[in-house]
C-alpha positions in Angstrom: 19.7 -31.0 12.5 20.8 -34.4 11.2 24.2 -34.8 9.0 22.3 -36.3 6.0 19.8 -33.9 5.5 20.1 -29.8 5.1 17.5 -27.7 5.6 17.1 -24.9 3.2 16.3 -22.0 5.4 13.0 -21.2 3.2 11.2 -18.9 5.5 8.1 -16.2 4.8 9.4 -14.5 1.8 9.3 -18.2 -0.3 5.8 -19.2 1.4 4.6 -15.9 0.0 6.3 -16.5 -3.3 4.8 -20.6 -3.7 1.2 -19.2 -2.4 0.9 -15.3 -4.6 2.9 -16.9 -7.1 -0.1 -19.5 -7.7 -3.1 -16.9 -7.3 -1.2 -15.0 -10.2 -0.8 -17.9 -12.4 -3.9 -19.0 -11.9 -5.7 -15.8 -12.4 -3.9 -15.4 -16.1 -5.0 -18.8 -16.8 -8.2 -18.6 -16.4 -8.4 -15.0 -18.3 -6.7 -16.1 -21.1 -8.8 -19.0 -21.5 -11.9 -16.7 -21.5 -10.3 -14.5 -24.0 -9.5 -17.2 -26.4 -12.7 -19.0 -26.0 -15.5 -17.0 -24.2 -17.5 -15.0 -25.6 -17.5 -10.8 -25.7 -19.8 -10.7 -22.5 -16.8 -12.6 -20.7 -13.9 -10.1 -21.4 -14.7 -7.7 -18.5 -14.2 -10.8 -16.3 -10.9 -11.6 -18.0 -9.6 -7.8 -17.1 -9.9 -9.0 -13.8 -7.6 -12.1 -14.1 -5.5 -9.8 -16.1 -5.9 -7.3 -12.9 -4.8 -10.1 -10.3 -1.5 -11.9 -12.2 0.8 -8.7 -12.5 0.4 -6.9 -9.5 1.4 -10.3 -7.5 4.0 -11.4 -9.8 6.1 -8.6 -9.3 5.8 -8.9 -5.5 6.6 -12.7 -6.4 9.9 -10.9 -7.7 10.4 -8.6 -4.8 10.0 -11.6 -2.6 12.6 -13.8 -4.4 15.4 -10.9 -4.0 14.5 -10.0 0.0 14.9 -14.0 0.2 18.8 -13.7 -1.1 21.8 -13.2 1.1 22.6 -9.9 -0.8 19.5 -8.8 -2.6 21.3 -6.7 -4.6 22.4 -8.7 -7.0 20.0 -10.1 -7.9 20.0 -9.5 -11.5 23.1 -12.0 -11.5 21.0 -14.4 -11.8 19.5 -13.4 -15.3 23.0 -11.5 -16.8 26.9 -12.0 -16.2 28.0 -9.8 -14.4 31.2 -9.3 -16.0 30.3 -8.7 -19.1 27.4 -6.3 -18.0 30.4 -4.2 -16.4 32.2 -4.5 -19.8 29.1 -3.6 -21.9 28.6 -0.3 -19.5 32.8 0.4 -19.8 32.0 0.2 -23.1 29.5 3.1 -22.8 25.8 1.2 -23.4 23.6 1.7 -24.1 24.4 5.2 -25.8 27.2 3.3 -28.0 26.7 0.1 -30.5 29.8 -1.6 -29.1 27.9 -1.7 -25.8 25.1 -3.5 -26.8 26.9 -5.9 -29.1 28.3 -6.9 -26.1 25.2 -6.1 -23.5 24.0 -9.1 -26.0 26.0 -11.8 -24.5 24.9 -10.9 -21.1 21.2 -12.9 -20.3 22.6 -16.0 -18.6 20.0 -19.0 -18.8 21.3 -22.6 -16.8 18.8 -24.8 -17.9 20.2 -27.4 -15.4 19.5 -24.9 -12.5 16.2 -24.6 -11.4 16.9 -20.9 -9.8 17.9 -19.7 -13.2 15.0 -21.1 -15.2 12.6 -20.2 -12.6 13.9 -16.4 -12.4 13.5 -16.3 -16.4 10.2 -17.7 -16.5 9.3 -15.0 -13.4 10.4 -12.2 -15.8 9.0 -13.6 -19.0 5.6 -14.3 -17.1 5.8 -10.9 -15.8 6.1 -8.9 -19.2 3.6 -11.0 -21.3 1.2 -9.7 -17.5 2.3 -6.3 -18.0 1.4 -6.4 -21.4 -2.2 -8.3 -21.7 -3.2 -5.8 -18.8 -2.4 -2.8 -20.9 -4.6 -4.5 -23.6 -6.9 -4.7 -21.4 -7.6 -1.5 -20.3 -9.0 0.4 -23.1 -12.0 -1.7 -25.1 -12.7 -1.0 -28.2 -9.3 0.6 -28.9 -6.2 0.5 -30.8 -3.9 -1.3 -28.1 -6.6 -3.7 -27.1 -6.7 -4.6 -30.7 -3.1 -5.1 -30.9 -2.2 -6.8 -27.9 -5.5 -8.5 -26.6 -8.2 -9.7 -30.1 -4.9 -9.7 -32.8 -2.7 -13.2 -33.5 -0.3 -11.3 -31.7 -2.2 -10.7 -28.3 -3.4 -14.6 -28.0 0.3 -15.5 -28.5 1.1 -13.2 -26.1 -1.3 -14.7 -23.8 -1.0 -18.1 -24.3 2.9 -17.7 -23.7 1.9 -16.0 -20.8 0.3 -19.2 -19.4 3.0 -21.3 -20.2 5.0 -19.3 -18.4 2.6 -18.8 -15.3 2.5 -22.4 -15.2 5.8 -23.2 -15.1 6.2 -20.7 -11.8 3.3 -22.5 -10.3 4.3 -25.9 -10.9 8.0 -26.2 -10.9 8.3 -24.9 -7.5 6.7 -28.3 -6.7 8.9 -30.1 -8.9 11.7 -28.6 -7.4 10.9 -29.7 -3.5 10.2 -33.3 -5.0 14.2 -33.3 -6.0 15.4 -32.6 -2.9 16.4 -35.0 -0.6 14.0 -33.7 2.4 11.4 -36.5 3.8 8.1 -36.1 2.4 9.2 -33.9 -0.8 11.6 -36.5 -2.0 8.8 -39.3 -1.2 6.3 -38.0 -3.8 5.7 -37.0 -7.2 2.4 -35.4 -6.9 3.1 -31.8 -4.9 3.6 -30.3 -8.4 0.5 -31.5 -10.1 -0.8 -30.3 -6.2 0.0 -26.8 -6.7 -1.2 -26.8 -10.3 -4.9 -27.4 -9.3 -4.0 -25.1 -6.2 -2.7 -22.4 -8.7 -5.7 -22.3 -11.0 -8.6 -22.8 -7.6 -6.9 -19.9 -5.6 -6.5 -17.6 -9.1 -10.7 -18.3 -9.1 -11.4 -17.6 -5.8 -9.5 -14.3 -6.5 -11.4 -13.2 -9.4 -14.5 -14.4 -7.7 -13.7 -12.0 -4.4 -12.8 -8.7 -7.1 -15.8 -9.5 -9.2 -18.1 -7.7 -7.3 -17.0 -4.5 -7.3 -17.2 -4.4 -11.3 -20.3 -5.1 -13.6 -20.1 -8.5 -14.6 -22.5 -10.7 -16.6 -24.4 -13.3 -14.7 -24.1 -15.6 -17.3 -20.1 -15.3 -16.5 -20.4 -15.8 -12.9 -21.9 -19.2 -13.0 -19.4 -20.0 -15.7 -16.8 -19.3 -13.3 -18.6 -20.7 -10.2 -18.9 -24.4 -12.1 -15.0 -24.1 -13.6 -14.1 -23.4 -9.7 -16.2 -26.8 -8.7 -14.3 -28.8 -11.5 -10.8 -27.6 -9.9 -11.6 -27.8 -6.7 -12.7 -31.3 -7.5 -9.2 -31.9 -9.0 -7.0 -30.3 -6.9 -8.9 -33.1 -4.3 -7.7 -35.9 -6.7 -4.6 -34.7 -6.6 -4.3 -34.1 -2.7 -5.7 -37.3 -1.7 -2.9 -38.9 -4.2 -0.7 -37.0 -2.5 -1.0 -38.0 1.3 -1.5 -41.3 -0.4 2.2 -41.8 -2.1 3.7 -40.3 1.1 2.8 -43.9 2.6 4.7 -43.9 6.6 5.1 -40.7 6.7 1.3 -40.1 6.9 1.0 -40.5 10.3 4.2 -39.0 11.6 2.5 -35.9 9.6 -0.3 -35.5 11.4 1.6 -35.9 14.9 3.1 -32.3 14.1 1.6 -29.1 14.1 2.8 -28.1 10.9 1.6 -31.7 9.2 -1.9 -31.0 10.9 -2.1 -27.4 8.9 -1.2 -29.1 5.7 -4.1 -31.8 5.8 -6.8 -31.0 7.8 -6.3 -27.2 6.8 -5.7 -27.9 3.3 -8.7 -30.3 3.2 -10.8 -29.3 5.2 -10.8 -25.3 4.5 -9.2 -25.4 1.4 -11.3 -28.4 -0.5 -14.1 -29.8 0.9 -15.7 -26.8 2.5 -15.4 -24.4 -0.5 -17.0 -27.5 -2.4 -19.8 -27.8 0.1 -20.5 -24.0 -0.8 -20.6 -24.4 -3.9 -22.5 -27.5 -4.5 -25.5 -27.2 -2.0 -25.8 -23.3 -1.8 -24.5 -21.8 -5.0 -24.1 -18.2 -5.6 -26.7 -16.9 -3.0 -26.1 -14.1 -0.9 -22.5 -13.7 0.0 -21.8 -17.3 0.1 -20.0 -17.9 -3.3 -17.5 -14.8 -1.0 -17.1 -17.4 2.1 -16.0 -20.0 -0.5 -13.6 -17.8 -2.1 -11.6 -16.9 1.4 -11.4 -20.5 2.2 -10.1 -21.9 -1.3 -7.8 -18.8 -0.3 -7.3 -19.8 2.9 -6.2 -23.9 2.3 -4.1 -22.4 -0.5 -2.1 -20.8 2.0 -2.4 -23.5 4.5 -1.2 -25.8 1.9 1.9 -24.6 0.7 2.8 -23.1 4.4 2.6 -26.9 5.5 4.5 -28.4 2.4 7.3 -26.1 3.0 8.0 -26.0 7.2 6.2 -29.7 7.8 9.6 -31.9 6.5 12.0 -29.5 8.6 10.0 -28.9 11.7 9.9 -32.9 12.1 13.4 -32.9 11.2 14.5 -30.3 13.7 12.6 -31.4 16.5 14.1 -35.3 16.1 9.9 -35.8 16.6 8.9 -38.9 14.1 10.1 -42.6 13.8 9.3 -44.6 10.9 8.2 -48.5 10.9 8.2 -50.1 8.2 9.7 -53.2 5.3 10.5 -52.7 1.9 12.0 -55.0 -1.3 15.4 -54.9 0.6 14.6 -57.0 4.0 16.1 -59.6 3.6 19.3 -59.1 2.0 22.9 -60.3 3.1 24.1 -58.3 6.0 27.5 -57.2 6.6 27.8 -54.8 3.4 28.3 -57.5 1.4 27.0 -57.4 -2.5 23.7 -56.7 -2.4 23.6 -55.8 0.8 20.7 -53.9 2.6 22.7 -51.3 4.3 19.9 -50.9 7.4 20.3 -54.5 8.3 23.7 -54.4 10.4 25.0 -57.4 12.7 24.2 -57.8 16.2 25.7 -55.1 18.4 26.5 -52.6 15.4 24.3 -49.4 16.2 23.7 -47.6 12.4 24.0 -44.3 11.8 21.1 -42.4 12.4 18.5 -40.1 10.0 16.7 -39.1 13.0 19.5 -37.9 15.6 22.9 -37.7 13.9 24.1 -40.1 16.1 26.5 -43.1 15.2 
């Protein structure tokens, strides 16, 4: 590996996170926006979305804690520690002295991206838990109160904030590193927001069958996955766009070939083809589903181990001029530090070497 750039080791436990993280988020979305503005009919579709998000954000959770060096403690990174042991020597939570101080334990960093995003993981996860319990009786009392009531629509729509923020700020996050590609672009989060909501769709539109759903929903849901699909391509083709010389290095790797020509291929274009020329017959609208699922995997799998394969296998040189040819050489003011006199070998990004 090169001196100037660190890998971060993410392996299978953060693909897994970035990718059922999305479906989840996604999923909610989409139910809470049938519950706020579809109509009665819609609601059994919305259990389903409901259904999907908790189930996969809490093996989001187990996920993040297999990923750490020592699993567990991983509740340092929503409490102190030390004053959670003082709390419990002060005997909580049978005493008041132990939660007066159990009180001052949540510990939220709102400069560290690990800290917000294991807060919004939890939060996301209770206002899941709790619009699925809602869900599960209609007609009754606790639908009432947590699903149709002021209180249940807050609940939801704090849900998809929430949901949201896991799907979106992972993307956010790999743009502020200083790894090629991520640091290169500003559009993987608005990427795996589209990605979120298609692959939470294609989800519903895989359980859907197995429950009695209006058909009147169905196409609603089949025209809402053409408009994000549709999207999510904007977004994708701004993507490889922004990443400008690095393009073509990307699709000399392996990796780089699973993130475009998976991604859009499999993951955009074909679904769309589904959807636009055949429609829901026969077990089509199903193909569609598995291959929005499919390039949502791909795409995050190739995000993550495309910038470190190429890095680690020395594999890629970049050609290229920018605003600073030109400049002074010799370090001087204003200098363009890759323009070094004759006979002066610079260091290297590629190889390490001097």
């Amino acid at each position: 590996m090169n001196e100037f750039v660190a890998d971060p080791g993410w392996g299978w436990w953060i693909i897994g996170y970035f990718f059922l993280g999305g479906i989840a988020a996604g999923a909610y979305f989409l139910a809470t926006l049938i519950d706020l503005l579809g109509s009665s009919e819609d609601r059994p579709l919305a259990r389903i979305g409901y259904v999907i998000a908790l189930p996969l954000i809490v093996i989001c959770g187990v996920f993040l804690t297999l990923d750490l060096h020592r699993p567990e403690r991983f509740w340092h990174m929503l409490f102190k520690s030390e004053v959670v042991h003082d709390a419990l020597t002060q005997g909580w939570p049978t005493t008041g002295a132990g939660w007066r101080t159990m009180a001052g334990a949540p510990l939220l960093k709102y400069w560290s991206p690990m800290s917000m995003g294991s807060w919004a993981l939890t939060f996301f996860g209770l206002c899941a838990a709790l619009s699925l319990v809602g869900s599960q009786w209609p007609g009754g009392k606790i639908e009432r109160i947590l699903r149709l009531s002021w209180f249940g629509k807050l609940i939801a729509v704090l849900g998809c904030v929430s949901g949201f923020f896991v799907a979106a700020y992972t993307g956010a996050l790999l743009s502020a590193t200083n790894q090629p590609i991520w640091s290169d672009t500003v559009w993987i989060a608005p990427v795996f927001l589209t990605s979120a909501a298609s692959t939470g769709i294609a989800a519903m539109l895989l359980l859907m069958h197995r429950r009695k759903i209006a058909q009147g929903s169905l196409e609603r849901l089949e025209k809402a996955d053409i408009w994000v699909l549709a999207l999510e391509l904007l977004f994708f083709v701004l993507f490889l766009a922004s990443i400008g010389a690095w393009l073509l290095p990307v699709l000399r790797s392996p990796h780089g070939l699973v993130l475009i020509v998976g991604t859009l291929l499999l993951g955009l274009l074909a679904p769309l083809a589904v959807h636009l020329r055949l429609g829901l017959i026969g077990r089509w609208e199903t193909v569609a589903a598995v291959l929005v699922l499919v390039g949502g995997f791909m795409l995050r799998y190739g995000i993550l181990t495309t910038p470190p394969a190429m890095l680690a296998h020395h594999s890629m040189t970049l050609a290229g001029f920018g605003p600073e040819d030109g400049r002074p050489r010799g370090g001087g003011a204003g200098a363009d530090p890759a323009n070094h006199p004759a006979g002066v070998k610079p260091p290297s990004k590629i190889d390490g070497t001097r």
